[in-house]
N, C-alpha and C positions, 0 to 999 in steps of 0.2 A: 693195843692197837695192832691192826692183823696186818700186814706190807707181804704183796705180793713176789716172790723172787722165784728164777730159774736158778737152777747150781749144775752149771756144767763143769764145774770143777773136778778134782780128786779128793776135795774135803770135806766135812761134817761145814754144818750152816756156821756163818758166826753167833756167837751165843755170848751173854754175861757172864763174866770170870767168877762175879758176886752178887749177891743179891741187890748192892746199893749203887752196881759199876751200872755208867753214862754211856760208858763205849764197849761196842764189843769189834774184837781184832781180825784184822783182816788177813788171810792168808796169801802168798805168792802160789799162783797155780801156773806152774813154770814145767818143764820136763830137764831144763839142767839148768844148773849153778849161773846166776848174774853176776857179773864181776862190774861195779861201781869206782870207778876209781875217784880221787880227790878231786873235786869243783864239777864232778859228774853229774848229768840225771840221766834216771832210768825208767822207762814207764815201767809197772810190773803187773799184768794182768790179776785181778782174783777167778774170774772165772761166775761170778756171779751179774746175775739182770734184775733191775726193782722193780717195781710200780711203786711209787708213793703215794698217796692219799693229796688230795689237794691242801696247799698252806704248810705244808711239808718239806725240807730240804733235810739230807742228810750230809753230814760234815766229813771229811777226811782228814784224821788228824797224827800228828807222829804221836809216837809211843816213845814213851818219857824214856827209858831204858835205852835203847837204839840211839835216841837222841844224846842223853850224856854221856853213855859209853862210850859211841861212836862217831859220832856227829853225822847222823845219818834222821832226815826230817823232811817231813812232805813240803817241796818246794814250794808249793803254793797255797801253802798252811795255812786258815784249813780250806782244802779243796772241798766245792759244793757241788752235790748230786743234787738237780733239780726235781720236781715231781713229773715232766713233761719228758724225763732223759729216761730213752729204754734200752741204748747200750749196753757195753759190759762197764762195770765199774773197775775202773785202775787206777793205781797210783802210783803216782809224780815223784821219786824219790831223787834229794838229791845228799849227795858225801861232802861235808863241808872238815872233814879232818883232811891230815895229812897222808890217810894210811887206805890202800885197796880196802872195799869191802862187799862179801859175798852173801850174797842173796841166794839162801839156800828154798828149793821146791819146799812148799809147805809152811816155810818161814811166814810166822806173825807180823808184817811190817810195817803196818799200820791201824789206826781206829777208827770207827765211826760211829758216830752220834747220831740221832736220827732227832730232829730240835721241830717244833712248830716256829712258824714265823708270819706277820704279819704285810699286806701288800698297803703300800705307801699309797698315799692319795695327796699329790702336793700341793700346798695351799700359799701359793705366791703372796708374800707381803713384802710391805718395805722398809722395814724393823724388824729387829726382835727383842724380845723382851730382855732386859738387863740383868745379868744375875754377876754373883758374886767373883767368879771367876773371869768372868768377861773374855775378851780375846785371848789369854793366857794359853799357850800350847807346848808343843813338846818340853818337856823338864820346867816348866811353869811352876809346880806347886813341890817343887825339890825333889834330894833323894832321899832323906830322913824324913 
């Protein structure tokens, strides 16, 4: 699928790490160092504009590494790029450790997915049908 992008950034496009990766990473197009401190967010521009294709959204999502190492993960995980949005795409970062963390120019500091999705057509009833789980919610079906 071909997605239209400007790149006024200082980087090469985001691209696939692998042949079978979902996401490809987004870069900080910064000109100095972010300092994030603990219970922080920080927007951090990439520097990049889409066009999506209709029925399209694309995902913002943290990158597992930043995330365990540092407890550094997109606040509003995952943040969605709609098809209708021609903005720059940024991301919502927030430090949920104890410890400063710096966001260097160029830094990898997040993913995104580019997902099809379908539009809702709601169909008001006054039931729904019974299944097995039934109103069952959070922690319902254990942790084993």
């Amino acid at each position: 699928m071909k997605v239209q992008v400007i790149n006024k950034s200082k980087h090469n496009l985001p691209a696939y790490a692998t042949p079978l990766s979902a996401g490809m990473d987004l870069k900080a197009d910064i000109d100095e160092p972010i300092v994030i401190l603990p219970m922080e967010r920080q927007i951090i521009p990439t520097g990049l504009f889409i066009a999506l294709p209709e029925g399209y959204e694309a995902q913002i999502r943290p990158r597992s590494g930043l995330a365990c190492k540092y407890g550094i993960t997109v606040a509003n995980a995952p943040g969605t790029i709609d098809a209708d949005y021609r903005g720059e795409v940024k991301v919502c970062l927030v430090n949920l450790s104890k410890d400063r963390f710096v966001v260097n120019p160029g830094e990898r500091v997040a993913q995104m997915v580019v997902a099809k999705h379908e539009v809702v057509e709601w169909d008001e009833v006054a039931s729904l049908d019974e299944t097995e789980r039934g109103e069952g919610g959070f922690g319902s079906t254990g942790t084993k």
